[in-house]
C-alpha positions in Angstrom: 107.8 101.7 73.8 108.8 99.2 76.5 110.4 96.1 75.8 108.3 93.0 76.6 111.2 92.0 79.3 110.6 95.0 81.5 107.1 95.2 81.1 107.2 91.4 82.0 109.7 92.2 85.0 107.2 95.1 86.2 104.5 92.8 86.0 104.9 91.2 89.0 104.2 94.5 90.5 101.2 95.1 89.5 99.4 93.9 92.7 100.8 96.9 94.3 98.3 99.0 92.3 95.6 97.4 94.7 96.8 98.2 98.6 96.0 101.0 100.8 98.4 103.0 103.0 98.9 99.8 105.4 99.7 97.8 103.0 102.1 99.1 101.5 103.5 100.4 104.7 104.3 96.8 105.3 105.6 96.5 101.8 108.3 98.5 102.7 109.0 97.1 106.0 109.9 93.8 104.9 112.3 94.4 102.5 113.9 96.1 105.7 117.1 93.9 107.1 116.9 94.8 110.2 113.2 93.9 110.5 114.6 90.2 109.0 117.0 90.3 111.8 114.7 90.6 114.5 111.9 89.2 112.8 114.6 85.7 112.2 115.3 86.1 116.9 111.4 86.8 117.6 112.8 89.2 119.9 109.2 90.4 121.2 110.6 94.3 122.6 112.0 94.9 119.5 108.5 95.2 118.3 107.8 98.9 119.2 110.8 99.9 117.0 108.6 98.7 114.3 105.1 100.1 115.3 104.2 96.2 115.4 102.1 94.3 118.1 103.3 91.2 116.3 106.0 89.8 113.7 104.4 88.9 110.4 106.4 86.5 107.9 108.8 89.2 106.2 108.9 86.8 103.2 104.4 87.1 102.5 103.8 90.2 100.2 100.9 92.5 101.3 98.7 90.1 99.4 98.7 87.3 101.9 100.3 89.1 105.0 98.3 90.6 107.6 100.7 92.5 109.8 99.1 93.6 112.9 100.2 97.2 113.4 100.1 99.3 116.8 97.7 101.7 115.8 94.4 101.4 115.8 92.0 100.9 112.8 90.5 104.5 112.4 86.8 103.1 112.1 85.1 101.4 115.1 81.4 99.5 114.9 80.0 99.7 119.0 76.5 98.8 119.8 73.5 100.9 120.1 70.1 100.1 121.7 67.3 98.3 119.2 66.8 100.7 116.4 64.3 99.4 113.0 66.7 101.4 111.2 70.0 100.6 112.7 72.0 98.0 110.8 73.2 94.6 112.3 76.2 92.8 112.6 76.6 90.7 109.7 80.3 90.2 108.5 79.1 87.6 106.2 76.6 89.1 104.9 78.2 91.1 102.7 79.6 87.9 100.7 83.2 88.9 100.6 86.4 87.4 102.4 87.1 89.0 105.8 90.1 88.4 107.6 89.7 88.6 111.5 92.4 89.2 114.0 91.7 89.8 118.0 94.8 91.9 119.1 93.9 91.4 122.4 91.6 94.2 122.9 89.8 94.5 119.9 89.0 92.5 117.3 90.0 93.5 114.0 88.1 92.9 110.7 89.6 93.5 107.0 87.6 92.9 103.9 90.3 91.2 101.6 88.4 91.5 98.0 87.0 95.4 98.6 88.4 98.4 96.8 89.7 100.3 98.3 90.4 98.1 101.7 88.1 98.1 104.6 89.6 98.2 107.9 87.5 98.4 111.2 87.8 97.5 114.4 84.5 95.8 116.3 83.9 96.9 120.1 84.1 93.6 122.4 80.5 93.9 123.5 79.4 94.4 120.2 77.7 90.7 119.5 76.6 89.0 116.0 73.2 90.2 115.2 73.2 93.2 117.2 72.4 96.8 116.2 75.5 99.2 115.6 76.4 102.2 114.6 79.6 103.4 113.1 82.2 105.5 115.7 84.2 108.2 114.0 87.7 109.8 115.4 87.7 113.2 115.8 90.8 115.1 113.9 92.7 114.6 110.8 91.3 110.5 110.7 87.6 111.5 110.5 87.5 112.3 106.8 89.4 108.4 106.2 87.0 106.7 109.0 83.8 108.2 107.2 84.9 106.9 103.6 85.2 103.3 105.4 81.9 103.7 106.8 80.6 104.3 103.2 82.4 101.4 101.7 81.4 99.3 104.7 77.6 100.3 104.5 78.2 99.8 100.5 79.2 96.0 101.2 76.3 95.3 103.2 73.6 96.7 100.6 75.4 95.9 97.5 76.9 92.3 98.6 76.8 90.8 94.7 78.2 93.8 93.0 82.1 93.7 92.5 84.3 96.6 92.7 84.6 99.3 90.5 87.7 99.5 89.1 89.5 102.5 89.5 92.3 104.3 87.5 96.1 104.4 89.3 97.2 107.4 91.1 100.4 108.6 89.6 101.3 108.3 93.5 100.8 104.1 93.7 102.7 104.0 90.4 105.9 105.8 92.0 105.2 103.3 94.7 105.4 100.2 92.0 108.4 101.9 90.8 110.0 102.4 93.8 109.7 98.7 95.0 111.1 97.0 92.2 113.9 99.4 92.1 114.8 98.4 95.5 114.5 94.3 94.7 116.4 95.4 91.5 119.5 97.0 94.2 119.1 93.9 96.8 120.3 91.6 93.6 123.1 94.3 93.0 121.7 95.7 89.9 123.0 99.0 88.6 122.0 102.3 88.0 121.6 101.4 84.2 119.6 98.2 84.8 117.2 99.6 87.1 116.7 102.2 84.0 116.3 99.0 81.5 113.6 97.7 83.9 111.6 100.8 84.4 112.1 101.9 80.6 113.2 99.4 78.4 116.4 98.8 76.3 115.6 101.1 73.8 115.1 104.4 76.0 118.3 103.8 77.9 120.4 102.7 74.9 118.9 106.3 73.5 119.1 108.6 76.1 121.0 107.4 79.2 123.8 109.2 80.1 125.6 110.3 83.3 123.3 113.5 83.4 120.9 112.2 82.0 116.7 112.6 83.4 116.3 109.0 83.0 119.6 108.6 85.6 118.1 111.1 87.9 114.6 109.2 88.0 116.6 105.9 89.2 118.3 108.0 91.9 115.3 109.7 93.1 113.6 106.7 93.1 116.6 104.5 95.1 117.2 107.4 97.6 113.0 107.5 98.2 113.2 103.9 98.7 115.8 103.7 101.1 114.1 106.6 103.3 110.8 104.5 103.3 112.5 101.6 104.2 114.5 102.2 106.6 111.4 104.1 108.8 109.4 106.4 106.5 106.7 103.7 106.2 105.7 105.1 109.3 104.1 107.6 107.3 101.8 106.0 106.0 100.6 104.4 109.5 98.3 107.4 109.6 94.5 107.7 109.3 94.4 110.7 106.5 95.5 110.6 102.8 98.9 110.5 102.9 101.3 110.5 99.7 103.5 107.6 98.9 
């Protein structure tokens, strides 16, 4: 049993549960020093190296940060002639909280209370009120664009009913794990008290040991951290279901 001061400590991570590839590509990002480095000089061709059309505030979690990435969202709403049974551009209809950013060639729409997040991108003659339909990519993004269309045609006819709530993937929670061992090494923690935070006093007084698994799940988890960090959140930049 965990002690109530890493399950406290882990706590704070628990918001991670909740993002989407992008999301938690950008939590990896920021805890990148380079990216403070060049994010600190607004050095604008530094951007590419980052797979960013903008900076966004390396100090905002992926709760309030919105980091414009160069990639574009893999679902697209363009109009279509009058249709009875077409639906029409409503963002607010759907009664949730959309965040809208115009990168300069498309506008780009994400619902901040769905799960899991809808991301789309609105075609500029595309107007408020008009008929659309939803345009899928062809390739490995189709499969991700089609589940947004779902969960964007679900917002529209369910608008009052919240989100379901859905159990972890053993893959987010390696993702939790990973990022709070890498806060733990930024404040110069050890091997052993990453171990205490992840597994309590009581495991690691018990059974840590220089060979010991526990040991080898800290590594594995700093040495996956460090790779993500330092560029394999670029992974996660794609359109299909990617691990973490």
């Amino acid at each position: 049993m965990e002690e109530p001061g890493s399950v406290q400590a882990l706590a704070a991570y628990l918001y991670v549960l909740g993002l989407d590839d992008l999301a938690m590509a950008w939590e990896y990002l920021r805890r990148n020093p380079d990216y403070h480095h060049d994010w600190a000089k607004r050095d604008e061709r530094a951007l590419a190296r980052w797979m960013l059309n903008a900076f966004e505030d390396p100090g905002l979690d992926a709760r309030t940060a919105h980091p414009l990435w160069a990639i574009d969202p893999p679902l697209q709403l363009v109009p279509v002639p009058d249709d009875p049974e077409a639906p029409r551009l409503d963002l607010w209809k759907c009664g949730c909280d959309w965040h809208l950013t115009h990168d300069g060639r498309l506008l780009r729409a994400t619902v901040l209370a769905a799960t899991p997040t809808v991301r789309l991108a609105l075609c500029p003659r595309l107007g408020d009120g008009e008929c659309y339909a939803y345009r899928l990519p062809a390739g490995g993004g189709a499969s991700a664009a089609r589940r947004a269309a779902l969960d964007t045609a679900a917002l529209h006819e369910q608008p009052a009913c919240p989100a379901a709530v859905r159990p972890a993937r053993r893959a987010v929670l390696v993702s939790m794990h990973t990022l709070a061992v890498m806060d733990a090494l930024a404040c110069g923690a050890s091997e052993r008290d990453m171990g205490v935070l992840l597994f309590g006093c009581g495991r690691v007084a018990a059974e840590w040991s220089a060979e010991s698994a526990l040991r080898a799940q800290v590594r594995h988890l700093v040495k996956r951290g460090r790779q993500f960090v330092a560029g394999g959140y670029r992974k996660l930049l794609g359109t299909g279901d990617l691990r973490r």
